[in-house]
BALOBA-1460 file (C-alpha; in Angstrom, 3 decimals):
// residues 174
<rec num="1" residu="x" x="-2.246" y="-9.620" z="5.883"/>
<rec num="2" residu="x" x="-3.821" y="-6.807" z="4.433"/>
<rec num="3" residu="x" x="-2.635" y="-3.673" z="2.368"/>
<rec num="4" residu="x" x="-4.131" y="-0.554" z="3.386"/>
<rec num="5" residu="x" x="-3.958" y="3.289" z="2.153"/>
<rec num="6" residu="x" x="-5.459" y="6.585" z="3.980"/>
<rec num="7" residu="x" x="-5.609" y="9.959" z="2.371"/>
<rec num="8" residu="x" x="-3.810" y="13.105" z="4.368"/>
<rec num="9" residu="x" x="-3.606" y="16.129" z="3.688"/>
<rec num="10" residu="x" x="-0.051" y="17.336" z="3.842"/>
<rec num="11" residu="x" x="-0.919" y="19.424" z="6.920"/>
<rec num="12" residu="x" x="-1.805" y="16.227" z="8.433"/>
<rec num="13" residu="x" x="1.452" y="14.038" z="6.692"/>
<rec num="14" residu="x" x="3.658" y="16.330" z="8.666"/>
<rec num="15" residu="x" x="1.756" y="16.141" z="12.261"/>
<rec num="16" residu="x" x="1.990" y="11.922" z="11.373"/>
<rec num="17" residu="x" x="5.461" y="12.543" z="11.145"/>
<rec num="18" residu="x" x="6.294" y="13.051" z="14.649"/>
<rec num="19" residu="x" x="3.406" y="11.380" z="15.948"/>
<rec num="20" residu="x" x="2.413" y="8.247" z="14.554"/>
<rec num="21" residu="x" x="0.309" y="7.599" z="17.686"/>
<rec num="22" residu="x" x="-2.330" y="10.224" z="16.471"/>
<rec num="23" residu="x" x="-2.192" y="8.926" z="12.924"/>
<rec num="24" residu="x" x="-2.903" y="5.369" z="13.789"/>
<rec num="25" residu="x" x="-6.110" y="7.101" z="15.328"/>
<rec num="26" residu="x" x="-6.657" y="8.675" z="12.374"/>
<rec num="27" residu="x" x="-6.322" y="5.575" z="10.259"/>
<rec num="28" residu="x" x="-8.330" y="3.171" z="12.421"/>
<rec num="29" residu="x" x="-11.257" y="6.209" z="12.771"/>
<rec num="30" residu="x" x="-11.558" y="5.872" z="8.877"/>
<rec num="31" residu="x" x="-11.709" y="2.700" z="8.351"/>
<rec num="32" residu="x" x="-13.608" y="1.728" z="11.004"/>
<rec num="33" residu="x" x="-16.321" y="4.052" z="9.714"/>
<rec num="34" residu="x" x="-15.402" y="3.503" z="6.028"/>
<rec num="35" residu="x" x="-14.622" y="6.614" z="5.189"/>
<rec num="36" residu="x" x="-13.718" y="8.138" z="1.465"/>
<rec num="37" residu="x" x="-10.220" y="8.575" z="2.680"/>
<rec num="38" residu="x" x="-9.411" y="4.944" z="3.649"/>
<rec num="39" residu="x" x="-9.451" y="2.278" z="1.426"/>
<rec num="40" residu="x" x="-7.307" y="-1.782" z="1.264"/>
<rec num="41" residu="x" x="-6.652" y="-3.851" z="-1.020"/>
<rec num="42" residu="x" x="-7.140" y="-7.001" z="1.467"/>
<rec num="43" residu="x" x="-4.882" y="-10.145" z="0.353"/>
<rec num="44" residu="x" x="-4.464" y="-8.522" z="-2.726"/>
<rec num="45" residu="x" x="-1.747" y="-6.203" z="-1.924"/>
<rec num="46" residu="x" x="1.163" y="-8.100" z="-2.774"/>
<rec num="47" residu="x" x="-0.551" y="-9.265" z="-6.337"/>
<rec num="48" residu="x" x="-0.991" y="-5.870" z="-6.991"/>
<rec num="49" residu="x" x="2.604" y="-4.684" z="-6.338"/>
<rec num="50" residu="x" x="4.041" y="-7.356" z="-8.034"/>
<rec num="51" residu="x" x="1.737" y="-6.552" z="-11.300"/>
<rec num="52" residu="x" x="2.385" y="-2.947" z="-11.176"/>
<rec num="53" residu="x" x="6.346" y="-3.847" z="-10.938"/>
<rec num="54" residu="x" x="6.400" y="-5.853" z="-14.059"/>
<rec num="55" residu="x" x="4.710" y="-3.110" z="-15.604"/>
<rec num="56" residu="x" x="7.635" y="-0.889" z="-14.872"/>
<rec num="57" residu="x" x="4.913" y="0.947" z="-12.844"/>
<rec num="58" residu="x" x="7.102" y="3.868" z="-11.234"/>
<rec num="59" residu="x" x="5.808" y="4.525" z="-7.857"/>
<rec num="60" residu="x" x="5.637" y="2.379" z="-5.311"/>
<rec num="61" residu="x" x="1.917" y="2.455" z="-4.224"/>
<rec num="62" residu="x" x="1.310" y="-0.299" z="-2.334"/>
<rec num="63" residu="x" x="4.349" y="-0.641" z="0.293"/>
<rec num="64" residu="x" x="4.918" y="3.619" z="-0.119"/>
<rec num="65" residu="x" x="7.986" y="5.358" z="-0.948"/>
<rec num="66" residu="x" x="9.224" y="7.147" z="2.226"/>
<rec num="67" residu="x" x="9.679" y="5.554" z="5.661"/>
<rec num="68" residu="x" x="8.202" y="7.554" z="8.896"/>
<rec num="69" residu="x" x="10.815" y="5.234" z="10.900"/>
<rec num="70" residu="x" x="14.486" y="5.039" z="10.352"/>
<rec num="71" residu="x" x="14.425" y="0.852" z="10.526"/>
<rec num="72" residu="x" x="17.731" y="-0.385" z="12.269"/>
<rec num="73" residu="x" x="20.290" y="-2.025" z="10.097"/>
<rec num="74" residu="x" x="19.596" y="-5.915" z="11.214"/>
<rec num="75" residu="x" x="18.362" y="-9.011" z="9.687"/>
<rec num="76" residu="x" x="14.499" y="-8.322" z="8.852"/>
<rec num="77" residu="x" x="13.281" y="-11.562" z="10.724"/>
<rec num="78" residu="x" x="15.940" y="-10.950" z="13.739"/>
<rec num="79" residu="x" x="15.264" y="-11.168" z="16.900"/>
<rec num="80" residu="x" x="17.064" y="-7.371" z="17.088"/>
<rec num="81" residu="x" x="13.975" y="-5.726" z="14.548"/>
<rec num="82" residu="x" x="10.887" y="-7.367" z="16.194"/>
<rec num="83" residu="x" x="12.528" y="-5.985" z="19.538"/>
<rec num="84" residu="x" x="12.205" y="-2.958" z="17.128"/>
<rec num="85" residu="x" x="8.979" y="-3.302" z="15.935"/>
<rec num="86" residu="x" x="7.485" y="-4.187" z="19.287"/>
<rec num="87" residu="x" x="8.879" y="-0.718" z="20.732"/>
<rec num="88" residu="x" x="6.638" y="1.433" z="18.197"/>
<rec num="89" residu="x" x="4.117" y="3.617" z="19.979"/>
<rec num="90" residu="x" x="1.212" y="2.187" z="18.177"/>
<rec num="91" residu="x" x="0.865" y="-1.007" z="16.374"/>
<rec num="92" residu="x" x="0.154" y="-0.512" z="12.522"/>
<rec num="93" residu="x" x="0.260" y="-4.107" z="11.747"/>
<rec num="94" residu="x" x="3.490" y="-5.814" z="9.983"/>
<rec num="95" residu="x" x="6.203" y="-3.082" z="10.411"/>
<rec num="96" residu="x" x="5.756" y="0.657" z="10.575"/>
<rec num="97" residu="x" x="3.794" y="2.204" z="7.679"/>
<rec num="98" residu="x" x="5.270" y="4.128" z="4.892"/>
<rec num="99" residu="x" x="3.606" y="7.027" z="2.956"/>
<rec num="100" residu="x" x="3.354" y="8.854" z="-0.860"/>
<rec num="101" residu="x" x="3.937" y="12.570" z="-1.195"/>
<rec num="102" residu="x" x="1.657" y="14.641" z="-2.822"/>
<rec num="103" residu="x" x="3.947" y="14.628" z="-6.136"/>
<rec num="104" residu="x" x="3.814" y="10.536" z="-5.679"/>
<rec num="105" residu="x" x="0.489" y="10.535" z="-5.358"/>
<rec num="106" residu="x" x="-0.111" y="12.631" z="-8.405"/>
<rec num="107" residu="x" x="2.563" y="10.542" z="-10.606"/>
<rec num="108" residu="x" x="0.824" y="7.416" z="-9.221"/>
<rec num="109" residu="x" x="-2.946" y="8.862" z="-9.946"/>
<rec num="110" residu="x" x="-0.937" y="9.815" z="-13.833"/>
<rec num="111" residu="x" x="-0.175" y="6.342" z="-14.202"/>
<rec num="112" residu="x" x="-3.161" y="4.581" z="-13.122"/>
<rec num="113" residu="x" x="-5.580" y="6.495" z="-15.221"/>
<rec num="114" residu="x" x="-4.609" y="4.859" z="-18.086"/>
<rec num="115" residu="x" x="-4.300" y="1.722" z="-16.960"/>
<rec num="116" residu="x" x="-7.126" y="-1.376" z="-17.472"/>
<rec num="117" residu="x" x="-7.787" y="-4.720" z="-15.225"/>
<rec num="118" residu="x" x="-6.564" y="-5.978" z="-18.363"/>
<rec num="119" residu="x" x="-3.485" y="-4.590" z="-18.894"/>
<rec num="120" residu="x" x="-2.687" y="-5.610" z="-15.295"/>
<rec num="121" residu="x" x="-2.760" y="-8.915" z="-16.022"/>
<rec num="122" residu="x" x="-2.202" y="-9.450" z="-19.627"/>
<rec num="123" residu="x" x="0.283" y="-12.328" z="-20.525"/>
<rec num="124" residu="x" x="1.002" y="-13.198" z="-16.618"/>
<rec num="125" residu="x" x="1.356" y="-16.957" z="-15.729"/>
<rec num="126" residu="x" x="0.249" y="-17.556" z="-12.453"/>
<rec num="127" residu="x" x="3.884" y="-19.377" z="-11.798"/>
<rec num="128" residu="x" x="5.125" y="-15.774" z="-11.897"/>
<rec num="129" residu="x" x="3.714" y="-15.116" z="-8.974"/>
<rec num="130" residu="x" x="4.487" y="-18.282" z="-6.966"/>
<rec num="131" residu="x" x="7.828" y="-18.301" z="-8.333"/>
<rec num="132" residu="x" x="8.339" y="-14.794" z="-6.863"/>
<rec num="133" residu="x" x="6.986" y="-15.768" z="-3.567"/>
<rec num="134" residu="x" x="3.871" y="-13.367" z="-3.862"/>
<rec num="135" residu="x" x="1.684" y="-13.711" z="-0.938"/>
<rec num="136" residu="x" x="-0.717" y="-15.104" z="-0.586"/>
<rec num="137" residu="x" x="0.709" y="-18.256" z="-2.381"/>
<rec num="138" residu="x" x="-2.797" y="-19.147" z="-4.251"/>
<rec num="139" residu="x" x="-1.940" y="-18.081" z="-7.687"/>
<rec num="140" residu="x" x="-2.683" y="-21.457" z="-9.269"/>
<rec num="141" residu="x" x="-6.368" y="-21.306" z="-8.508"/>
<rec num="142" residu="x" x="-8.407" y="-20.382" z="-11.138"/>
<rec num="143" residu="x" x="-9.338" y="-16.393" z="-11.130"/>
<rec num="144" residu="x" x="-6.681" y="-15.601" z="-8.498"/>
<rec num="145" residu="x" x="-5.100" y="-12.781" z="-10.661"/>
<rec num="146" residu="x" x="-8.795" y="-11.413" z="-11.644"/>
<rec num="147" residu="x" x="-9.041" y="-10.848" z="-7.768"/>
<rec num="148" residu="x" x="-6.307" y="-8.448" z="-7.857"/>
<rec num="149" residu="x" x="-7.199" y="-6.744" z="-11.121"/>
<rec num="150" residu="x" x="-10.356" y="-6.371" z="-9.669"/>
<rec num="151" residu="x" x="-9.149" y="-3.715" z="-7.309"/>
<rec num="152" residu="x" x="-7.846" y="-1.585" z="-9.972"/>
<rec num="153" residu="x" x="-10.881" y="0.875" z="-10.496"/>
<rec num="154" residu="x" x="-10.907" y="1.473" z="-7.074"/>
<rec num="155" residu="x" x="-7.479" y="2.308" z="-6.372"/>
<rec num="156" residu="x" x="-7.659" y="4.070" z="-9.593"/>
<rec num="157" residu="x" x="-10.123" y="6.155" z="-7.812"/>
<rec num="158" residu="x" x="-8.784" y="6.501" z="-5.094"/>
<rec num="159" residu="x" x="-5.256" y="8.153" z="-5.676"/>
<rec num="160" residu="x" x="-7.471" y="10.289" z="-8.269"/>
<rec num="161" residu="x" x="-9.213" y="12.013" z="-5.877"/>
<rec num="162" residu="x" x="-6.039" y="12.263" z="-3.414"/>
<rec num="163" residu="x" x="-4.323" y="13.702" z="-6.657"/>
<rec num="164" residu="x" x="-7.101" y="16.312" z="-7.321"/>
<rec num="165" residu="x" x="-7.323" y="17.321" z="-3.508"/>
<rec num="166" residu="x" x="-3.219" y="17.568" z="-3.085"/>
<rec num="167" residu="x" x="-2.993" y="14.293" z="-0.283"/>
<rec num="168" residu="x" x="-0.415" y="12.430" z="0.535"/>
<rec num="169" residu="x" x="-1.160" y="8.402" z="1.231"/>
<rec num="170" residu="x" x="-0.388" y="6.562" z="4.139"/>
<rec num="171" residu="x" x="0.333" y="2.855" z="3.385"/>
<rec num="172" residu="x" x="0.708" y="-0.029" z="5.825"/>
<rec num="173" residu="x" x="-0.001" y="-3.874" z="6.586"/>
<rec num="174" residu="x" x="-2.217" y="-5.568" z="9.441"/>
């Protein structure tokens, strides 16, 4: 499972609205040629949003604030929302993604600019993690929360760069 973020402009964040078949496109296009506007986090993702939580980090950057999909009101592991999930146009990975205004991306760019590998992971015990459930379940091994942190400069660059050109972020799992 993998956390993943592409850059749209908001031209293209409203098209993805009502057609999340052409976005997926989009998506898959830049990452499969590794383009400036696609970037993941890997295994990381989940680290990273628990970190930035504790941190009282405001925006949800990892998982995304708004929903494309209106998700029926069932048990998340029911037999009712895979149904669900299976019926999507395209397949994004675990669940439908979720995306960051412009303004979000700009708050989130705000916070991250100031923030160091260090501060990320200052004063966490591993347990924190485990305790919490955080995939992928590894924390005890030794430089598991260095992983994450190590992501920081580039996910500090990229919602900097999304902030300065007005994107929104897409954000999704495979």
């Amino acid at each position: 499972m993998n956390g993943n973020w592409l850059r749209v402009s908001p031209d293209e964040l409203e098209r993805a609205k009502t057609n999340l078949g052409w976005a997926h496109e989009i998506a898959m296009t830049a990452r499969d040629d590794n383009s400036e506007r696609w970037t993941a986090t890997d295994k990381a993702w989940h680290g990273l949003d628990f970190l930035l939580d504790r941190l009282g980090f405001e925006i949800p950057l990892v998982l995304g604030a708004e929903s494309f999909v209106e998700l029926p009101d069932v048990e998340p592991d029911s037999d009712e929302m895979f149904d669900f999930l299976d019926d999507l146009e395209d397949d994004w990975g675990y669940g439908p993604p979720s995306y960051l205004t412009p303004v979000q991306v700009a708050a989130a760019a705000s916070q991250l600019a100031t923030l160091t590998e260090d501060d990320l992971i200052r004063g966490v015990d591993p347990q924190e993690l485990n305790r919490a459930e955080v995939y992928p379940g590894t924390w005890e091994r030794p430089g598991e929360l260095a992983r994450v942190a190590h992501y920081l400069p580039d996910v500090r660059t990229f919602f900097a760069a999304a902030a300065k050109e007005g994107d929104a972020v897409i954000c999704w799992l495979d």
